[in-house]
C-alpha positions in Angstrom: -9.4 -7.8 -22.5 -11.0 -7.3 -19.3 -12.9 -11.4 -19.6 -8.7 -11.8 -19.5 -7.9 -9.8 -16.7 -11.2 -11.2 -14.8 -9.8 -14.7 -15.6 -6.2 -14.1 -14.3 -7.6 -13.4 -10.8 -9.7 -16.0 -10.8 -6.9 -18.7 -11.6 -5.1 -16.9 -8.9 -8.2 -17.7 -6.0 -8.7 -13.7 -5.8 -11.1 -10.8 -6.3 -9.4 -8.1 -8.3 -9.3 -4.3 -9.2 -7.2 -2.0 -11.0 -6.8 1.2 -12.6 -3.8 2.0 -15.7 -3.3 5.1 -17.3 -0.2 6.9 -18.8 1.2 9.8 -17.0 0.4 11.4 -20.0 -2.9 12.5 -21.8 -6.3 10.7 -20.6 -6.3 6.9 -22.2 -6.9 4.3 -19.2 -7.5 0.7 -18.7 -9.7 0.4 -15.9 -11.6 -3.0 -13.9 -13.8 -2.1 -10.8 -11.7 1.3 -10.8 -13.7 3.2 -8.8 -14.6 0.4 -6.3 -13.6 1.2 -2.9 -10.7 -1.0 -1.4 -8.8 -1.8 1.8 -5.0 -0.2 1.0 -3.1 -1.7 3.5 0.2 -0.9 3.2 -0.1 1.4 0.0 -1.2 4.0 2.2 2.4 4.7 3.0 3.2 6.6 -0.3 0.7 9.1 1.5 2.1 9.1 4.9 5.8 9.4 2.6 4.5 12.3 0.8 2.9 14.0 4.1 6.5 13.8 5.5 8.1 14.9 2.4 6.4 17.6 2.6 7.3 19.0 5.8 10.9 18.5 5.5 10.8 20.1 2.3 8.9 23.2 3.3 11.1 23.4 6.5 8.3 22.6 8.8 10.2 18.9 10.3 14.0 18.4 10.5 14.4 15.2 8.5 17.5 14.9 10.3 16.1 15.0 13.9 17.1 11.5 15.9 13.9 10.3 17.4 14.0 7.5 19.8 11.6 4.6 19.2 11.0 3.0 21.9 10.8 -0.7 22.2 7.6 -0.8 24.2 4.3 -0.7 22.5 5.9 -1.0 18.9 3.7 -1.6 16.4 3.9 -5.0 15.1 4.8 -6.2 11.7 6.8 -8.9 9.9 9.9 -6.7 9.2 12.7 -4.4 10.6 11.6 -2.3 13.9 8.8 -4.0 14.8 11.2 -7.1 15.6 13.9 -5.6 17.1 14.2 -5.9 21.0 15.9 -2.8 22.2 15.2 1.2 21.5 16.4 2.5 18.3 17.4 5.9 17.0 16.5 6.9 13.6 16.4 9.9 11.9 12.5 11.1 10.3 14.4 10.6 6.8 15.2 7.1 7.2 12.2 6.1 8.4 10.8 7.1 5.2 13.1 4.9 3.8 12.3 1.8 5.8 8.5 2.5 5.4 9.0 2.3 1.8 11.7 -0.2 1.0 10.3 -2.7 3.6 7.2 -1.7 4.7 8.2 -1.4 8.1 5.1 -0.8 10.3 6.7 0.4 13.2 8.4 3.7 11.2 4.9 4.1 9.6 3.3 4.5 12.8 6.0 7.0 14.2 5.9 9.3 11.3 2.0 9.5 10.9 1.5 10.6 14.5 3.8 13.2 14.2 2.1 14.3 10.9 -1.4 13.5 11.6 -4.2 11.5 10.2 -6.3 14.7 9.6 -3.4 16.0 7.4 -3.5 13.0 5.3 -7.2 13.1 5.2 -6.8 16.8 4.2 -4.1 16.4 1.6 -6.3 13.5 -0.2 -9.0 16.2 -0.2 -7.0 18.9 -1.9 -5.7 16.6 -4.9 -9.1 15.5 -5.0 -8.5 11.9 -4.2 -12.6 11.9 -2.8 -12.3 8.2 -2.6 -9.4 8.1 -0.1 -9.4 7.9 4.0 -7.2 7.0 6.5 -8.8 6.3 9.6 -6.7 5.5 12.2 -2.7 4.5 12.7 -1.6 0.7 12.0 -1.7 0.0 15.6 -5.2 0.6 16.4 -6.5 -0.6 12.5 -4.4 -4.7 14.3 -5.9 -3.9 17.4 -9.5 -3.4 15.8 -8.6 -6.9 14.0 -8.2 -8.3 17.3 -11.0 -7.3 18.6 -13.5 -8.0 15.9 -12.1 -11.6 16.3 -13.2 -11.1 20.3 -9.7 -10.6 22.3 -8.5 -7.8 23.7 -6.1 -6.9 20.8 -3.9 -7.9 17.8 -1.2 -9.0 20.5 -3.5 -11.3 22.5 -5.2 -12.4 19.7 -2.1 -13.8 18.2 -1.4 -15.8 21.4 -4.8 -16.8 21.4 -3.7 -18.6 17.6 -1.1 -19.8 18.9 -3.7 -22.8 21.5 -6.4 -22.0 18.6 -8.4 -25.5 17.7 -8.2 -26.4 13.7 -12.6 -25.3 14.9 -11.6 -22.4 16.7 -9.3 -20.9 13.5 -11.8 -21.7 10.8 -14.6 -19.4 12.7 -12.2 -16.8 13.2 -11.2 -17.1 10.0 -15.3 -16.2 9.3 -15.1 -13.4 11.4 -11.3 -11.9 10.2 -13.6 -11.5 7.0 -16.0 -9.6 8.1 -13.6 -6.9 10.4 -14.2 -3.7 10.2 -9.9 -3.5 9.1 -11.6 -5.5 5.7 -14.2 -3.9 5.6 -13.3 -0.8 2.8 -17.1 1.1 4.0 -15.9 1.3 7.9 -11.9 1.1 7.9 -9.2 3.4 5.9 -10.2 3.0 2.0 -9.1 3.9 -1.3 -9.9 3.5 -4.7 -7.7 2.0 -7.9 -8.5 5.3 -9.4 -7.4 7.7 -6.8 -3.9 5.7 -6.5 -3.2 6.3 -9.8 -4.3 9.5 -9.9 -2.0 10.0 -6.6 0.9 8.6 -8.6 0.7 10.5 -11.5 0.9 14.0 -9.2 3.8 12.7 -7.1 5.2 11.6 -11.0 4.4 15.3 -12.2 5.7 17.1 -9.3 2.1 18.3 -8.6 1.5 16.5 -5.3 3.4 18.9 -3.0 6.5 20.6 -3.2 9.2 19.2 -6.4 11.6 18.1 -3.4 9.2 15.9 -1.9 8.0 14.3 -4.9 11.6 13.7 -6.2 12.1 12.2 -2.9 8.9 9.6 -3.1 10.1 8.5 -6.3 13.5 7.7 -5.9 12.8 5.5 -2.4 9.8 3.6 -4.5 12.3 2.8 -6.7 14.5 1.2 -4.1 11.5 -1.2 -2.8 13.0 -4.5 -1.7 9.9 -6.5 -3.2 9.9 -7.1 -6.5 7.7 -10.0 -7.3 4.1 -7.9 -8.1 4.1 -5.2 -10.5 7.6 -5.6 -11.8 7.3 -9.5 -12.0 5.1 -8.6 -15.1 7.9 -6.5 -17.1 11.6 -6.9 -17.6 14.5 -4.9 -17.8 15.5 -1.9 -18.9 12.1 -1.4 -18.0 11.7 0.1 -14.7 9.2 -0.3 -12.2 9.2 1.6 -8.9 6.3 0.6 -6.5 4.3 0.4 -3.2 2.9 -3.0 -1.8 0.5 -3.6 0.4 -0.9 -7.2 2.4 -2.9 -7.7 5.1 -3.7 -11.2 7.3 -3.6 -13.1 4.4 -6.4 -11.4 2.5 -5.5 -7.8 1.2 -2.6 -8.3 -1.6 -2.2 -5.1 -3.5 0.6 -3.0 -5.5 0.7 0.6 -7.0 3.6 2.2 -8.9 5.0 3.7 -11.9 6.5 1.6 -15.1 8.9 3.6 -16.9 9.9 2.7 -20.5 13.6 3.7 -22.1 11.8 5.1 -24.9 10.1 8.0 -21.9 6.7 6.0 -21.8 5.7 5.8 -18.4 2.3 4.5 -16.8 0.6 4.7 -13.7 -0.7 1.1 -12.1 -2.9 0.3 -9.4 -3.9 -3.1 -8.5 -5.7 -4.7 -5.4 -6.7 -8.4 -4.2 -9.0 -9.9 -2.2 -8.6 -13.6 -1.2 -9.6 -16.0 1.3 -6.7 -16.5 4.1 -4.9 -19.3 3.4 -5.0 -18.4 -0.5 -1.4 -18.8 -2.7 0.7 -15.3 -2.2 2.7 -16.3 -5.2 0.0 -17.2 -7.5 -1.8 -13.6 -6.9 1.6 -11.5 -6.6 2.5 -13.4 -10.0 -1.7 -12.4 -11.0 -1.1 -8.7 -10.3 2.0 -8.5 -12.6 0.1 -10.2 -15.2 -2.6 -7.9 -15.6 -0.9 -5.0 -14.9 1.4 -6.1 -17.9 -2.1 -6.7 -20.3 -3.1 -3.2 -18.8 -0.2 -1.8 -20.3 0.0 -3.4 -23.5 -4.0 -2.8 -24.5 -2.6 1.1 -24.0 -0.1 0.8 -25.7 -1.8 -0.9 -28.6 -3.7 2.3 -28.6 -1.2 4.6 -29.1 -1.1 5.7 -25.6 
């Protein structure tokens, strides 16, 4: 089975790892499972959970309006990041955006109000030894930028913009070797520790039951559906986390629930050239994960 799962990511142009187990007793399907890998977005359940947390213990008003301003917002393809004026949002929904849609902009408001070290040391106390955020999403694009040789992520878009068919294809060289890519140097995870994160949050053993409860039912709302879930169909449920980066980084974890109570924990993550097909590796990580599942459950698990 794993020759198969080797051979989907390689019809698909893409390096792959993952880690399946049920939520339940200690059967797992596992390929490169304890590899470290770039997250990207997936490290939002974390910053979700970290947030969570507070409100539920009564440390943050989730209701609070905060005003995010529309200078030095964190870029990103969706929601705040493209809006031109202020908004006002409460912590809450920013949860929701950050999970739903990814927005990058409400990432990097709530994890400065609840602090890379506190993620660093809540990954330490469920014994995710594999996991480390090192910096907010605006300085992991800036470091991009740089390693490419501008100033930042900003100028080194407009720098793309003029950019030779020369001048891209050695930056596209150099985008591969950035320190953002680069799992030994930038925020990291492993296949393992995101299931293993799941399965607490799943479990009600990641923090309090209110903040777990909460993680789960905004997963399940995630706009995206074309990874994990492309692989399974309903009534089965899927909820889930994505994750891209420039064109390289194409990953997915989350829970898939069965009607008969069968759930299981998935986490999948891609490496590709840029330039590589997005559908033909989203469609790759619901395939496996769906031969992931099935090898268990041919097992009895």
């Amino acid at each position: 089975m794993t020759d198969d799962i080797r051979e989907i990511f390689e019809q698909a142009g893409c390096e792959g790892a993952l880690c399946v187990q049920p939520l339940e007793g200690d059967a797992e399907f596992g390929l490169r499972a304890d590899e470290p890998v770039v997250p990207a977005s997936v490290v939002k359940v974390q910053v979700a959970l970290e947030a969570e947390t507070l409100f539920a213990e009564g440390r943050l008003d989730p209701c609070e309006r905060v005003t995010l301003s529309a200078a030095g917002r964190t870029p990103g393809p969706v929601g705040i990041s493209l809006f031109n004026d202020d908004a006002v949002l409460s912590w809450r929904d920013m949860v929701v955006l950050m999970l739903t849609i990814s927005d990058n902009h409400a990432t990097d408001a709530l994890l400065r109000r609840v602090g890379v070290d506190a993620l660093n040391a809540t990954a330490m106390r469920l014994g995710l030894t594999g996991t480390v955020t090192e910096s907010d999403l605006q300085t992991m694009l800036d470091s991009i930028g740089e390693d490419l040789g501008c100033a930042s992520w900003k100028d080194s878009l407009a720098w793309a913009a003029s950019a030779s068919a020369e001048e891209m294809a050695h930056a596209d060289e150099r985008l591969l070797a950035s320190r953002a890519l680069d799992p030994s140097r930038g925020t990291r995870t492993t296949p393992r520790d995101m299931v293993a994160l799941l399965r607490l949050i799943w479990t009600d053993q990641a923090g309090p039951a209110a903040a777990c409860e909460r993680v789960r039912a905004v997963m399940e709302r995630q706009l995206t559906r074309h990874r994990i879930a492309s692989g399974f169909r309903l009534p089965v449920r899927v909820a889930a986390k994505s994750g891209s980066l420039v064109g390289v980084i194409r990953n997915e974890i989350g829970v898939i629930s069965y009607p008969d109570g069968r759930r299981y924990a998935a986490a999948v993550f891609t490496r590709s050239r840029p330039g590589s097909d997005d559908a033909a590796i989203s469609r790759a990580i619901g395939a496996v994960t769906a031969q992931a599942v099935t090898a268990l459950q041919d097992t009895g698990a």
